[in-house]
C-alpha positions in Angstrom: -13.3 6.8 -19.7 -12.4 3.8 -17.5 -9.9 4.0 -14.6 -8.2 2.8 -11.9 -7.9 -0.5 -13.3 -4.1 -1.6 -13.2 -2.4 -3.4 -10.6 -1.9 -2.9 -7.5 0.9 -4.8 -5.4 1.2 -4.4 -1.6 3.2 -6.2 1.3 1.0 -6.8 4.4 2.2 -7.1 7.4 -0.4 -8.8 10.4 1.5 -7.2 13.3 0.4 -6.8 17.2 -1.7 -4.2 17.2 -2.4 -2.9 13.8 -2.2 -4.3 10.3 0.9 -2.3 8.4 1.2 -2.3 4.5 3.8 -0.9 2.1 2.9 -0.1 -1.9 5.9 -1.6 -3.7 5.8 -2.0 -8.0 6.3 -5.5 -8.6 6.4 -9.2 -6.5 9.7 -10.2 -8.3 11.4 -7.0 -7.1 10.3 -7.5 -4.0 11.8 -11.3 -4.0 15.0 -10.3 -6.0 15.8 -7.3 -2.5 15.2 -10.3 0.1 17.9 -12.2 -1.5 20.0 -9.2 -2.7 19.9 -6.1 -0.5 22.1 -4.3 -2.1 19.1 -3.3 -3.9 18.1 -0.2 -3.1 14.7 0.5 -1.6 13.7 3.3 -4.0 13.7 0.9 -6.7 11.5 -2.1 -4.9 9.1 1.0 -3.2 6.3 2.7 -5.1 6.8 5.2 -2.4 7.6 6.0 0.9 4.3 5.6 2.8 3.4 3.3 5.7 -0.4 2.9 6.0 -1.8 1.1 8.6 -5.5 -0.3 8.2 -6.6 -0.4 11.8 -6.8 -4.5 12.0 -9.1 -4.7 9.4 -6.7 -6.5 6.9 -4.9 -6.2 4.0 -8.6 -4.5 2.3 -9.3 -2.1 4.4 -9.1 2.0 4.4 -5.5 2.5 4.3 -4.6 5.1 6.9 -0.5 7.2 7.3 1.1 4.9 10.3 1.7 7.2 13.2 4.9 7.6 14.5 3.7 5.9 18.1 2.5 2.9 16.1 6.0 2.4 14.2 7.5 2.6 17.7 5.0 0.4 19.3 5.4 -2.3 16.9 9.2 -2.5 15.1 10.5 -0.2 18.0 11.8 2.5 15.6 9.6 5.6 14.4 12.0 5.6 11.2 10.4 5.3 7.8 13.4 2.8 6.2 13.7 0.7 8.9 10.2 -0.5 9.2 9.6 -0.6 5.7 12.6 -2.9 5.9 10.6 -5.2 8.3 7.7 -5.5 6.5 9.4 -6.1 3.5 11.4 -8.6 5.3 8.2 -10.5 7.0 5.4 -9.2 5.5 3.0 -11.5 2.8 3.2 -10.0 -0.8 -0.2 -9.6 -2.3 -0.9 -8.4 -5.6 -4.6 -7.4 -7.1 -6.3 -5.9 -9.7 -8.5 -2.8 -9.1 -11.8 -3.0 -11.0 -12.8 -1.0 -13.7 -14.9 2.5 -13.0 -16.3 4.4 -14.7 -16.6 7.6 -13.2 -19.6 8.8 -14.6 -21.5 12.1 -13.4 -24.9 12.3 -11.9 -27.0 11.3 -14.5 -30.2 12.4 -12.8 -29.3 16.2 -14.2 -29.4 15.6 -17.5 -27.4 17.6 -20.2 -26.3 20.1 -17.7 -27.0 22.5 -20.2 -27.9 26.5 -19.0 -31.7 26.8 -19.7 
């Protein structure tokens, strides 16, 4: 059965010391709240999650921002007002995961008791 093959959209944010990334649903919500924000955020989010990738890009292991980070680099530790920042000046990227199959080990055959 494959999986883990829809879309993934993402706004990446280069910033001073670490690379920051929100998980939003779609680019054209994304552009419709930087014209319009009366839009709320729960609608343009696909949660409420900073990750942080520790500068290796928009591809690397996505990590929870720490609080100290958040304060280091928007000068707020609140969740909605740096997710507003990177929103506001961050690069929207949108990719496809590839297809897996997610197969067991097929060195142990059947897996049937002998």
């Amino acid at each position: 059965m494959p999986r883990a093959n829809g879309q993934v959209t993402k706004v990446y944010l280069k910033g001073k010391s670490d690379d920051f990334i929100v998980i939003v649903d779609d680019a054209p919500t994304v552009h419709k709240w930087r014209t319009d924000r009366s839009i709320p955020l729960q609608n343009v989010l696909s949660g409420w999650k900073i990750f942080v990738t520790h500068r290796h890009g928009a591809q690397g292991v996505f990590d929870n921002a720490s609080k100290a980070s958040l304060e280091n680099e928007f000068g707020t530790s609140k969740d909605d007002e740096c997710i507003r920042q990177i929103l506001e000046r961050g690069d929207i990227q949108e990719t496809t995961n590839k297809e897996r199959q997610g197969d067991k080990n097929s060195s142990r055959g059947t897996s049937l008791l002998h």
